[in-house]
DOTORSE-370373 format. One record per residue: residue in one letter; x, y, z of N, C-alpha, C in turn. Coordinates in pm, 1 decimal. Example, Ala and Ser with C-alpha at 12.3 -4.5 7.8 and 13.67 -1.06 7.14 Angstrom:
2
 rest      n.x      n.y      n.z     ca.x     ca.y     ca.z      c.x      c.y      c.z
    A   1319.0   -569.0    780.0   1230.0   -450.0    780.0   1320.0   -330.0    780.0
    S   1285.0   -225.0    708.0   1367.0   -106.0    714.0   1290.0      3.0    787.0
END
This chain:
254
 rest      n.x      n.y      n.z     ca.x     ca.y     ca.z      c.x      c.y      c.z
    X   1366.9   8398.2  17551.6   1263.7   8307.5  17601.1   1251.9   8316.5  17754.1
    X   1381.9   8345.4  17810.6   1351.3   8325.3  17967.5   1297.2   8464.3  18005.9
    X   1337.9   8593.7  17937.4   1233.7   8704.6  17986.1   1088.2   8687.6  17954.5
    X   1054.8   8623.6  17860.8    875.8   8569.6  17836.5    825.7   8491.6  17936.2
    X    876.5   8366.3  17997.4    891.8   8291.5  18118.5    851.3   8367.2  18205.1
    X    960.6   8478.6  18253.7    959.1   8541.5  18417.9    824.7   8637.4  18367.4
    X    816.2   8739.0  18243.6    687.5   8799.8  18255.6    568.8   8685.7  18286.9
    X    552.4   8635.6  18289.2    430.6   8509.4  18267.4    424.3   8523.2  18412.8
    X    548.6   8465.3  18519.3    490.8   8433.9  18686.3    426.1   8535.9  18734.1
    X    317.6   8515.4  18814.4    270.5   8572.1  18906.5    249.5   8521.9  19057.8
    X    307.8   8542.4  19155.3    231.2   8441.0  19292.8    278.4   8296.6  19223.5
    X    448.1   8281.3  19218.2    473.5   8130.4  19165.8    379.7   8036.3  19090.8
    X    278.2   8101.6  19016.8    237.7   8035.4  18903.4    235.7   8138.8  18793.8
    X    152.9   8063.4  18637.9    175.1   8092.9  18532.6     44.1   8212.0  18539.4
    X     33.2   8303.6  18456.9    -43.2   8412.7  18474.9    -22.8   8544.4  18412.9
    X   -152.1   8602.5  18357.5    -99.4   8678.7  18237.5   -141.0   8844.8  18321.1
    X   -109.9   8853.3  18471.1   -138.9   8909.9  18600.8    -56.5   9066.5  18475.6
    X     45.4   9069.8  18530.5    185.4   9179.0  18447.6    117.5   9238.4  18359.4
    X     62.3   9116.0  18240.0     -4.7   9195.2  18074.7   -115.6   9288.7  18097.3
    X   -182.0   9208.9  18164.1   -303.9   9297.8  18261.9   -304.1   9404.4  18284.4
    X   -193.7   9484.0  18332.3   -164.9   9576.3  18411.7   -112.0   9649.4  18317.4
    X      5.9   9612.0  18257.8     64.5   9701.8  18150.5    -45.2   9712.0  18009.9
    X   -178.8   9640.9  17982.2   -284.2   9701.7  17900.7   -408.8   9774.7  17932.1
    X   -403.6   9783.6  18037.7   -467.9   9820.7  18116.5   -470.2   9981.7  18171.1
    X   -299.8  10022.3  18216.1   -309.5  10173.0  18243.7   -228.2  10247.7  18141.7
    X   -305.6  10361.0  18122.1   -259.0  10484.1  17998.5    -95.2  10517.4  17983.1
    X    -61.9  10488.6  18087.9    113.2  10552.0  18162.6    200.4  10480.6  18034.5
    X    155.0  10323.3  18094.3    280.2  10270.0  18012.5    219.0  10282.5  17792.8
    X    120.9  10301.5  17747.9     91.7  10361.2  17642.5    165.1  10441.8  17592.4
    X    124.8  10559.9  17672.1    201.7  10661.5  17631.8    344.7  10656.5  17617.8
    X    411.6  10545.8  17722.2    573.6  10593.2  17713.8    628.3  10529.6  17596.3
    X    510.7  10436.4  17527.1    557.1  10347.3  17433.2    568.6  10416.7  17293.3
    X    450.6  10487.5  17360.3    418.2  10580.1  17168.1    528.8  10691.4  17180.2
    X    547.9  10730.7  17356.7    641.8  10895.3  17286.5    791.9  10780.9  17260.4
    X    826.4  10695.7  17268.7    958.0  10604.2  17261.4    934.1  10576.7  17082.7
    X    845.4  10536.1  17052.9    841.1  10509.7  16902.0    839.0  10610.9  16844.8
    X    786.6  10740.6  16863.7    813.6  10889.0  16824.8    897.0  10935.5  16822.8
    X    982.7  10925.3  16930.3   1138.5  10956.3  16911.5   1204.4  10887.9  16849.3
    X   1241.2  10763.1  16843.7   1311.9  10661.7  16769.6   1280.5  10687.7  16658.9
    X   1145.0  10685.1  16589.5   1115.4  10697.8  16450.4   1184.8  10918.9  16390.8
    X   1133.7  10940.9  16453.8   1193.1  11110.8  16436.2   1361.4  11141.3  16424.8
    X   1421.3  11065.8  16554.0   1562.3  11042.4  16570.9   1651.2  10972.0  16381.1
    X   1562.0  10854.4  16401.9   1627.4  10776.7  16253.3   1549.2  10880.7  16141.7
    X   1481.3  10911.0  16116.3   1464.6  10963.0  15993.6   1518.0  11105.8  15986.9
    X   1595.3  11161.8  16099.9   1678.2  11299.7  16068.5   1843.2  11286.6  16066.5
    X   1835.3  11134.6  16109.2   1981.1  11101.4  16079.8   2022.0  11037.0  15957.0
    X   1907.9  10976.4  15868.9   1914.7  10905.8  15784.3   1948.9  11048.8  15675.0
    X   1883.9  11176.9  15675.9   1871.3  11289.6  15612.2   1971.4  11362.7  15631.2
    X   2050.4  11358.2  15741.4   2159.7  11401.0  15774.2   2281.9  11282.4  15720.1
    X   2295.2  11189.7  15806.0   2441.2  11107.2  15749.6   2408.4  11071.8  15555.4
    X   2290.9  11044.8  15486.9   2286.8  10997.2  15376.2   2317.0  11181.1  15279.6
    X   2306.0  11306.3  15263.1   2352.4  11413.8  15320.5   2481.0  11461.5  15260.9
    X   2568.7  11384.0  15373.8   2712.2  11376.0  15392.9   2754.4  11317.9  15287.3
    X   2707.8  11143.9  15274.4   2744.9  11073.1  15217.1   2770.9  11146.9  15081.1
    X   2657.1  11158.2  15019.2   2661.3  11193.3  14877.8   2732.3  11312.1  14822.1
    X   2751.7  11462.7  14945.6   2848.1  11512.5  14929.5   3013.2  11457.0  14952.7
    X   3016.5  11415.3  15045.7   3149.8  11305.9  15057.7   3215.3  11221.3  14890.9
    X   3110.1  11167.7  14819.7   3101.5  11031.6  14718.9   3102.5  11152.6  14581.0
    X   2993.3  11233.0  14602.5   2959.1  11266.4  14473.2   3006.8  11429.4  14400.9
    X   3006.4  11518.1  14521.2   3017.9  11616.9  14509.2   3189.8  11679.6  14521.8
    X   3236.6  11633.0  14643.6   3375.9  11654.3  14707.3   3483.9  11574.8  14609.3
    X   3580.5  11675.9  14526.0   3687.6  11631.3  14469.2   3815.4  11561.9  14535.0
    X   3865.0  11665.8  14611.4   3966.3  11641.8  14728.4   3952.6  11560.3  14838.6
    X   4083.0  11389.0  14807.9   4064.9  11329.8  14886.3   4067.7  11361.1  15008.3
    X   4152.7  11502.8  15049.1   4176.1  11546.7  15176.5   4060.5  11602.8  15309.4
    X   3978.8  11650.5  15166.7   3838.2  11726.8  15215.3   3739.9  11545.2  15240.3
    X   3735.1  11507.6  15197.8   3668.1  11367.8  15199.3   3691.2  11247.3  15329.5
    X   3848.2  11300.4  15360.0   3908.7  11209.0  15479.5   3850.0  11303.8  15601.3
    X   3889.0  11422.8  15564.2   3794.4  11558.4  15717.0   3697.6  11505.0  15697.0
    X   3594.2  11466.9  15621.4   3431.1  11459.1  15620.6   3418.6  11328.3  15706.3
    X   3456.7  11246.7  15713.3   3509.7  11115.2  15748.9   3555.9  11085.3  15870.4
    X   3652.7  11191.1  15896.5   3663.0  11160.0  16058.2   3577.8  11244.9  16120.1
    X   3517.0  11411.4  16117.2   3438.4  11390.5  16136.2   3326.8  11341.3  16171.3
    X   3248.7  11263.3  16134.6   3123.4  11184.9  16118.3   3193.0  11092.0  16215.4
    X   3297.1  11014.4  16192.1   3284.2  10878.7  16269.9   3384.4  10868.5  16432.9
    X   3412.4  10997.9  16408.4   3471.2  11058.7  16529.4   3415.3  10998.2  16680.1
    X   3265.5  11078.6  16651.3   3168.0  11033.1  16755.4   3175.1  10865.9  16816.7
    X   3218.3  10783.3  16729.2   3183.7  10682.2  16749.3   3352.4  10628.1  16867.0
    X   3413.0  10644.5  16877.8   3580.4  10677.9  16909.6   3502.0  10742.8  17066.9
    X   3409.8  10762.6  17096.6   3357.1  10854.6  17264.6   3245.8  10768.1  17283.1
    X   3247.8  10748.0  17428.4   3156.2  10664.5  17522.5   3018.4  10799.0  17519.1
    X   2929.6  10695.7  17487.3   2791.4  10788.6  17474.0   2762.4  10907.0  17607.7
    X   2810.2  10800.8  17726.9   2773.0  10906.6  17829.6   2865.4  11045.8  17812.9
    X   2997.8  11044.0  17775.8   3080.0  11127.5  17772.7   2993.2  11224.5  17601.5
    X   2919.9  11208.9  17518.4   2899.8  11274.8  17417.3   2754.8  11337.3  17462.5
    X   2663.3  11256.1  17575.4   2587.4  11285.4  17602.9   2603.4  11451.6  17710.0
    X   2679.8  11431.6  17809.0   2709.8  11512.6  17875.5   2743.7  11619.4  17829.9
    X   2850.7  11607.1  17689.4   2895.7  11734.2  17582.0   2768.8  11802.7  17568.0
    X   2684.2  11735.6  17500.1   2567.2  11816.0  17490.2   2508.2  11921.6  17559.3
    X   2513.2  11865.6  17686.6   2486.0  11927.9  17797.6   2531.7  12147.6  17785.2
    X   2672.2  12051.5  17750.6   2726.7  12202.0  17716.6   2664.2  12292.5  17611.8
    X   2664.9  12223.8  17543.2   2582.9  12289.5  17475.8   2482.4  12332.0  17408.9
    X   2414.5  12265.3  17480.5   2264.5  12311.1  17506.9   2204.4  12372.1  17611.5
    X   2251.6  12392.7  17725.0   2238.1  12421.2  17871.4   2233.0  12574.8  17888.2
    X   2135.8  12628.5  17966.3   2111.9  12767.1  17967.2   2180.5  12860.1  17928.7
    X   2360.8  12810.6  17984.3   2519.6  12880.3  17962.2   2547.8  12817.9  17863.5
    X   2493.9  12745.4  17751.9   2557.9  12692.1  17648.5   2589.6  12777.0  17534.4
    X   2663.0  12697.3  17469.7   2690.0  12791.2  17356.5   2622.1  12862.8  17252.0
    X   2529.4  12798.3  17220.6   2385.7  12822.3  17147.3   2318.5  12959.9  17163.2
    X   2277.3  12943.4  17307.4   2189.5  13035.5  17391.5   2332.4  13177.0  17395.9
    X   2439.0  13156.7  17418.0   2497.2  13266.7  17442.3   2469.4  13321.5  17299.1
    X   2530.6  13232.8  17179.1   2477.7  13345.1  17042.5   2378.7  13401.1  17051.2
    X   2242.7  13318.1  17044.8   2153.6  13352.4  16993.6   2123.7  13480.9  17123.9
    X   2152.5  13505.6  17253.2   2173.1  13582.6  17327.2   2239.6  13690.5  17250.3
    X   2372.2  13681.0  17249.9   2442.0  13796.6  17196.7   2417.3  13903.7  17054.1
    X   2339.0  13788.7  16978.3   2327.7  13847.9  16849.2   2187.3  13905.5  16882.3
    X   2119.4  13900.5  17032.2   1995.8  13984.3  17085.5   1818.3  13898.5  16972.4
    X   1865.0  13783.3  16935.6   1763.9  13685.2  16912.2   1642.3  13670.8  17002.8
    X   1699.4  13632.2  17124.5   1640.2  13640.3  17253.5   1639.2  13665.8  17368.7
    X   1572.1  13695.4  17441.7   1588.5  13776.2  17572.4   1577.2  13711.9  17677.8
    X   1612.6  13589.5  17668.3   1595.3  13485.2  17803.8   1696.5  13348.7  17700.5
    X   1723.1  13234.0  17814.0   1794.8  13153.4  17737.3   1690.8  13052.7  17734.0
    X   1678.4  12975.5  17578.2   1587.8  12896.3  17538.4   1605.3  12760.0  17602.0
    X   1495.9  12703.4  17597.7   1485.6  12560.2  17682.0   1528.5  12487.5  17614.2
    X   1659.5  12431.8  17554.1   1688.9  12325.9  17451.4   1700.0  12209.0  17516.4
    X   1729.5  12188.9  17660.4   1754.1  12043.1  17708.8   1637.1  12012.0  17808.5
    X   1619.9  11906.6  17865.7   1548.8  11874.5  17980.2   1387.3  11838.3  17827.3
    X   1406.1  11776.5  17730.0   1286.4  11790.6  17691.4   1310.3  11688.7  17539.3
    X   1178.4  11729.3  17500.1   1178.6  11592.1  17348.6   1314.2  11648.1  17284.0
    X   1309.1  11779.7  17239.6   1438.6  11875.7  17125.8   1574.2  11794.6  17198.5
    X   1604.9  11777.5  17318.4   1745.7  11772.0  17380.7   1754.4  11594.8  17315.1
    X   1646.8  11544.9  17375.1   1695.7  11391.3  17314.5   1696.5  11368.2  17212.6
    X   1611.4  11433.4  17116.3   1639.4  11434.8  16956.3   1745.0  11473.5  16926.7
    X   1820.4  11540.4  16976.3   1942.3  11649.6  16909.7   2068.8  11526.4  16951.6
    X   2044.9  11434.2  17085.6   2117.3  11337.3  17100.8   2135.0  11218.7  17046.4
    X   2025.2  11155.6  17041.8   1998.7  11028.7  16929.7   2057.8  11092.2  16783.9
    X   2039.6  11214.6  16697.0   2048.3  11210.3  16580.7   2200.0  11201.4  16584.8
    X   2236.1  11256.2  16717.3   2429.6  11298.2  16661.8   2496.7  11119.8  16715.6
    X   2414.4  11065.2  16775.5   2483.8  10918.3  16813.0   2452.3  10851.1  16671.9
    X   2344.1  10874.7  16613.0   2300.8  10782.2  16509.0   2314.8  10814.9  16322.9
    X   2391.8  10930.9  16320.7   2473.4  10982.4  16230.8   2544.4  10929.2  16153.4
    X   2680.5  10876.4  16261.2   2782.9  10791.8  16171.3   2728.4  10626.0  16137.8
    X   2643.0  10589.5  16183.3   2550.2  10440.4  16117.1   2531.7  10459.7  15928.9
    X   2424.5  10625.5  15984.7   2360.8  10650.2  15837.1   2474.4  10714.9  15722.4
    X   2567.0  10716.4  15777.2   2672.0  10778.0  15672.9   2727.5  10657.2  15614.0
    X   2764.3  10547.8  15718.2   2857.1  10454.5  15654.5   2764.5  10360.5  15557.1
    X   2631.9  10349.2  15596.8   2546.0  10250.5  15504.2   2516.5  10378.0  15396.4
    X   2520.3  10461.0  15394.6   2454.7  10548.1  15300.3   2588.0  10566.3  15171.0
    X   2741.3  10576.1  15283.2   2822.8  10605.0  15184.6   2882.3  10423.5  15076.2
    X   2891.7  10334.3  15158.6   2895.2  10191.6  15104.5   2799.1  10208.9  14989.6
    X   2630.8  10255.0  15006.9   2574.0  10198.8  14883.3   2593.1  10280.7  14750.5
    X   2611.1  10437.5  14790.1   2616.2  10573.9  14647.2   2735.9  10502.1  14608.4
    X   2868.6  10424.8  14678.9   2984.2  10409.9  14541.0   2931.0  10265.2  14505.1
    X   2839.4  10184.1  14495.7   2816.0  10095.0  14462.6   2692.3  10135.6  14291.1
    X   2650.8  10242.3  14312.4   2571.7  10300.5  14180.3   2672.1  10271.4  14059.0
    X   2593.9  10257.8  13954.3   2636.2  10225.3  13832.8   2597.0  10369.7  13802.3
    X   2692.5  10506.2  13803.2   2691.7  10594.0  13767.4   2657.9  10633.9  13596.8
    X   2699.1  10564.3  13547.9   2613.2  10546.8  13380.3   2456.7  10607.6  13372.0
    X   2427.6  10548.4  13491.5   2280.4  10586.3  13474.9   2266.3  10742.2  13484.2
    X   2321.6  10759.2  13600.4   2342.6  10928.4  13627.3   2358.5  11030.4  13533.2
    X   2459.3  10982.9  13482.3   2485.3  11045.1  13313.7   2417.2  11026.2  13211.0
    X   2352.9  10927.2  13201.7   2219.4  10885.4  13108.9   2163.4  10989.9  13131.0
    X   2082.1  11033.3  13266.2   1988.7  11063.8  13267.2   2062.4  11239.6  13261.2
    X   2168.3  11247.8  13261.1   2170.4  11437.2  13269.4   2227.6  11417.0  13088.8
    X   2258.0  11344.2  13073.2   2264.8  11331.3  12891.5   2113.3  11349.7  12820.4
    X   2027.3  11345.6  12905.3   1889.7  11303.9  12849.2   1783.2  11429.5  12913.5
    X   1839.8  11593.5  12950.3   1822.9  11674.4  12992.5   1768.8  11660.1  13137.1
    X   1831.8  11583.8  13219.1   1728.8  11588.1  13344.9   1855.1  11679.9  13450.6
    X   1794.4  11794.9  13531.5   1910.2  11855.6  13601.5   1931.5  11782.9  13724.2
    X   2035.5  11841.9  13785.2   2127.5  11796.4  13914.6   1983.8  11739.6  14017.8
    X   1893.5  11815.6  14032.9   1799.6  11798.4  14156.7   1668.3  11681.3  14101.0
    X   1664.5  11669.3  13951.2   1556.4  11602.0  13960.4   1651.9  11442.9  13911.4
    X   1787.8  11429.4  13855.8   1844.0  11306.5  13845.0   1852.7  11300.8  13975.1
    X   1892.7  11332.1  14071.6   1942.4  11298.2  14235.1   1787.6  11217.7  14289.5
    X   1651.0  11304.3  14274.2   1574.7  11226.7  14308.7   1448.9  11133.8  14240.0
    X   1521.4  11101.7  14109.5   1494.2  11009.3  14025.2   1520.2  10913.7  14001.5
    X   1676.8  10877.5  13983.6   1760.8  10819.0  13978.4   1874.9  10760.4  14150.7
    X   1903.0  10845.0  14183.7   2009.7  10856.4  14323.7   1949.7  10780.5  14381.7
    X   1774.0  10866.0  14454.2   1746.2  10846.4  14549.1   1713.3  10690.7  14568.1
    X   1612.9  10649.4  14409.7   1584.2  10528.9  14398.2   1634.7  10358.1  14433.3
    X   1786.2  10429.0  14357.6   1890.7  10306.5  14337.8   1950.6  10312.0  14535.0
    X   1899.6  10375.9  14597.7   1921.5  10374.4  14748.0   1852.9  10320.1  14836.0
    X   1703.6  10306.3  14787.0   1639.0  10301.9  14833.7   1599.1  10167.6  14964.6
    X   1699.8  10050.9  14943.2   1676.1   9935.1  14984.6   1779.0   9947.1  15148.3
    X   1916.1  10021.4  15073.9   1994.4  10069.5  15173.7   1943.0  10186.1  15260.8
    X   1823.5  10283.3  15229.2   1817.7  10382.6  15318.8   1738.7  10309.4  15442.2
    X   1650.5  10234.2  15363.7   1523.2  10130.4  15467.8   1632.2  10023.2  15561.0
    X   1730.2   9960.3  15534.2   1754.7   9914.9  15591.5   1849.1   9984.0  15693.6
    X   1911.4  10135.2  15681.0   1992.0  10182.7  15766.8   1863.5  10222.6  15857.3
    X   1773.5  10265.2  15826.6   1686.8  10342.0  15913.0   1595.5  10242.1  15974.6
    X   1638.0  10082.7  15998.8   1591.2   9987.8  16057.4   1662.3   9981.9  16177.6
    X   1800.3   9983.2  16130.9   1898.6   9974.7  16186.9   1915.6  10107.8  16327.9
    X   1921.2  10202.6  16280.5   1858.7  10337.3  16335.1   1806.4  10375.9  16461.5
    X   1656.6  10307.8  16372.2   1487.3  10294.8  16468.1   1574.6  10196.9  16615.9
    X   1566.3  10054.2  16585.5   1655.0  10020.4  16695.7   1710.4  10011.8  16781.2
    X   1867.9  10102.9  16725.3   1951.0  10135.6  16857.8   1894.5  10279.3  16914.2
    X   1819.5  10343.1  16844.8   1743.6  10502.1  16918.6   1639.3  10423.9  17002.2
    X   1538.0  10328.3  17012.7   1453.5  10279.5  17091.5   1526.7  10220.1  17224.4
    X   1646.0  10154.9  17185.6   1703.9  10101.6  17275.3   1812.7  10176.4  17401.4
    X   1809.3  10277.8  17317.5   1921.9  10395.3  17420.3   1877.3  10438.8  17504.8
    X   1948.7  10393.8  17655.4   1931.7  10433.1  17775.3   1974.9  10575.9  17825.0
    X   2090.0  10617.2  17781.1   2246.2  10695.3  17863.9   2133.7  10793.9  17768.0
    X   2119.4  10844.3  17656.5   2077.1  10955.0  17635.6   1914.9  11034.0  17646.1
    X   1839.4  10953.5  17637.2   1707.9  11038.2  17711.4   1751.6  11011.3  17870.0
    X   1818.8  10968.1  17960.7   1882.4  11003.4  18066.7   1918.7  11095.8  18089.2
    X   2009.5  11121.3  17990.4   2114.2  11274.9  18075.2   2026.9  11373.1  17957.9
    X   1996.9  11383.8  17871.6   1963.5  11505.2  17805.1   1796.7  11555.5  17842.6
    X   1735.3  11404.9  17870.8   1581.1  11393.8  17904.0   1545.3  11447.4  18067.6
    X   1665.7  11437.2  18094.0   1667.9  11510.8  18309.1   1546.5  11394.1  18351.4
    X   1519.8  11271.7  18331.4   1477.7  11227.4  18371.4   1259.7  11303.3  18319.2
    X   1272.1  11368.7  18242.6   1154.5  11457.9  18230.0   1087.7  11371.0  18101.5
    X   1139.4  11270.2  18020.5   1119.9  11242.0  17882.0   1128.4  11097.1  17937.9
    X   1008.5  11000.3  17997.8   1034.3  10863.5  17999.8   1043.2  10805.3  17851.7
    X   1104.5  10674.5  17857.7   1083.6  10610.8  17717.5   1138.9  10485.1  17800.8
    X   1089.8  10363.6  17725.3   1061.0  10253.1  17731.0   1220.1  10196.3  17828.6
    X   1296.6  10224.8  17769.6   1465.3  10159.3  17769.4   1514.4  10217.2  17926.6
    X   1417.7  10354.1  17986.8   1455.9  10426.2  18105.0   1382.0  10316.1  18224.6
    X   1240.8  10309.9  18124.4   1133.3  10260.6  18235.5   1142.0  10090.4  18269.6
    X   1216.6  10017.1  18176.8   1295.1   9903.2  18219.8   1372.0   9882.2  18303.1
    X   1449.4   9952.7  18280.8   1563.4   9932.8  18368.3   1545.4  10016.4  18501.3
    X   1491.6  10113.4  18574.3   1394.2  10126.8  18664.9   1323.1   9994.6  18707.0
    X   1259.4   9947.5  18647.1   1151.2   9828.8  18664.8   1264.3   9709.2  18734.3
    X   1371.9   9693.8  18654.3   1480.4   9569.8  18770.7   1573.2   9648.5  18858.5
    X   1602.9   9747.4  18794.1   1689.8   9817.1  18898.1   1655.3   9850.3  19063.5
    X   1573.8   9965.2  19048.5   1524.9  10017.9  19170.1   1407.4   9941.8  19211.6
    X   1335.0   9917.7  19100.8   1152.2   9833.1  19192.8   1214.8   9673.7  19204.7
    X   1310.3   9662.8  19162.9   1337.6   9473.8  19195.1   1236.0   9405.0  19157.9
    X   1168.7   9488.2  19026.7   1042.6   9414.3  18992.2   1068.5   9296.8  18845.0
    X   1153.2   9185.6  18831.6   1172.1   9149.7  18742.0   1051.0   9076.1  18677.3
    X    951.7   9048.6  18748.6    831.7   8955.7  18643.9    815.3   9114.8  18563.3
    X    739.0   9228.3  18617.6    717.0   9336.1  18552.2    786.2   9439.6  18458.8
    X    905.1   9416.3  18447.1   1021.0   9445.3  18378.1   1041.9   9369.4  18239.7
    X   1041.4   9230.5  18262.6    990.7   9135.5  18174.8    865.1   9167.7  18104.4
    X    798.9   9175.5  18152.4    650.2   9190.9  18068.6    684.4   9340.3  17987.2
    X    694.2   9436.9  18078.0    767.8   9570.4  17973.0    837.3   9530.9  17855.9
    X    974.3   9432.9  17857.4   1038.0   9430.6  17763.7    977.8   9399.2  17640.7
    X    904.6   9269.8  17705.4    851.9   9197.7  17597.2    713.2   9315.4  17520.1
    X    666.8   9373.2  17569.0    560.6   9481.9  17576.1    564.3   9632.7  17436.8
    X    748.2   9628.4  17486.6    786.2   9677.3  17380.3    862.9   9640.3  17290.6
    X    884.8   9517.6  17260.5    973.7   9440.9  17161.9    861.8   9401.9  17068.2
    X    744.0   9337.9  17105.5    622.9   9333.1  16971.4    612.1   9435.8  16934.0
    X    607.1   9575.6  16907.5    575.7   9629.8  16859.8    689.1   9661.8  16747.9
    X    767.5   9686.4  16800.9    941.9   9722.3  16773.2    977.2   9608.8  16644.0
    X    938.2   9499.2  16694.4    955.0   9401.7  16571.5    851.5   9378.4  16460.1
    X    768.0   9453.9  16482.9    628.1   9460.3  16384.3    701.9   9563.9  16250.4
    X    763.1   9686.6  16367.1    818.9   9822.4  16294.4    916.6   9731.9  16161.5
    X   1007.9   9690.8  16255.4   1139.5   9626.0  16175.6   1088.6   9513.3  16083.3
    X   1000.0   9421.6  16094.1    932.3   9319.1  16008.8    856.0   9396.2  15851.1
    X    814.8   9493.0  15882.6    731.8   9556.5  15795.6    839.1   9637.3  15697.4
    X    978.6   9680.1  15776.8   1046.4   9736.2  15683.4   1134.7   9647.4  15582.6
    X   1155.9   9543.8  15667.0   1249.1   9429.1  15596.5   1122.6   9415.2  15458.2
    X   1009.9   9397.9  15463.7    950.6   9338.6  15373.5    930.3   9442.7  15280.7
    X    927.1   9605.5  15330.8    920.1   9706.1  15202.3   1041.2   9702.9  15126.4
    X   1139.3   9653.5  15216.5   1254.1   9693.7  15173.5   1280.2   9584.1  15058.8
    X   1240.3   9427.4  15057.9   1223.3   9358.1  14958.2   1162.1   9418.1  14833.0
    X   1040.3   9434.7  14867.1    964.4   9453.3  14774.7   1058.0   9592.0  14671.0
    X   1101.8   9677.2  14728.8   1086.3   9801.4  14680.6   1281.6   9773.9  14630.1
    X   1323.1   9680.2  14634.4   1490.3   9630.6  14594.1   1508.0   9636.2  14433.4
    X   1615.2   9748.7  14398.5   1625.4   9780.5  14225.5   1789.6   9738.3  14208.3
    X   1835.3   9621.5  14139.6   1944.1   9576.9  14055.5   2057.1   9728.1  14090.4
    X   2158.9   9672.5  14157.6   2275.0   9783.6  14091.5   2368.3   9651.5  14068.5
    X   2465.3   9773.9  14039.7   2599.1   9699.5  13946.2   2659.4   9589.9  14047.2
    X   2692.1   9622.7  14164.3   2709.9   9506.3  14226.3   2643.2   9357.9  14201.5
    X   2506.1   9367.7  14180.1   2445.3   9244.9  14173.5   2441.2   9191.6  14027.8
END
């Protein structure tokens, strides 16, 4: 409430001066849509990636041993300060990175590819921060399946790929929406990584805030940003909570 307040002053009175301005020029538009583009791109390749894991982890992998590697793995990341995983990247993605030397060596290409300083570098960052989220909600809900069904349905000739997205995907479906709420979120909200991977070249909303109190000491206008991009952000998340009702199928837990 008190950042709605300070966006409001203008010239020590009340005044919608800030909204004006931020609906007014194309700049802040754009940083909003490429910020919801990434966030939305970021969660839905992590949701595909950690949910992925999960089901090989739950469904596929016999050996508890192979299952505990899959495991630390994945949640490893979370055990390292973002700036320190952000910077890793760096390594390897960076002209001398490791990447570029293969794809160098194996004579792929003849120059080293632009992987950082750009949309690819912050995507490649958000998905590996937002990984172990979609694994742990993804792996909690597959052992919660009433596997009966599974077997029903390959008792009832259906193979491995069309029970997985008949059956699997379905009985997930409430948990994938809500991890990838969850997701959308903290990828909109991350500062430290379109920072260091973005070189400052990739604004998004969470950079251009904190700029706005930091360096411009502009807190009415900072305020109005926040709030600027939090309606929208909560429209995203409002709309999923309610698919995610609607679209909610009975497992054995309940």
């Amino acid at each position: 409430m008190a950042v709605v307040v300070q966006s409001l002053i203008s010239d020590h009175r009340l005044s919608f001066h800030w909204y004006e301005q931020l609906l007014g020029e194309d700049y802040y538009w754009i940083v909003l849509v490429r910020s919801i583009w990434l966030s939305f791109l970021s969660a839905a390749i992590s949701i595909i990636v950690g949910y992925s894991l999960a089901y090989i982890s739950s469904r596929l992998v016999v050996s508890r041993a192979l299952r505990k590697l899959i495991l630390i793995a994945v949640l490893t990341p979370l055990f390292t300060s973002a700036v320190v995983r952000a910077f890793g990247w760096q390594i390897v993605l960076g002209s001398d990175g490791i990447i570029n030397d293969i794809f160098i060596g194996l004579g792929l290409v003849d120059a080293p590819m632009r992987l950082m300083f750009n949309q690819l570098g912050v995507i490649v960052g958000l998905v590996h921060f937002l990984v172990p989220f979609a694994y742990l909600t993804s792996s909690a809900t597959l052992q919660s399946h009433d596997l009966s069904l599974v077997r029903a349905a390959r008792d009832l000739g259906g193979g491995p790929w069309s029970t997985f997205w008949r059956i699997t995907v379905p009985l997930s479906r409430t948990a994938l929406i809500a991890s990838f709420s969850i997701n959308f979120a903290l990828a909109i909200s991350s500062y430290v990584v379109p920072a260091v991977l973005g070189g400052g070249r990739v604004k998004v909303m969470a950079a251009l805030i904190y700029e706005t109190f930091s360096v411009d000491l502009n807190w009415q206008l900072g305020s109005a940003i926040a709030v600027f991009v939090f309606v929208p952000v909560m429209i995203v998340l409002f709309s999923l909570e309610v698919l995610g009702r609607k679209t909610a199928i009975p497992t054995r837990s309940d």
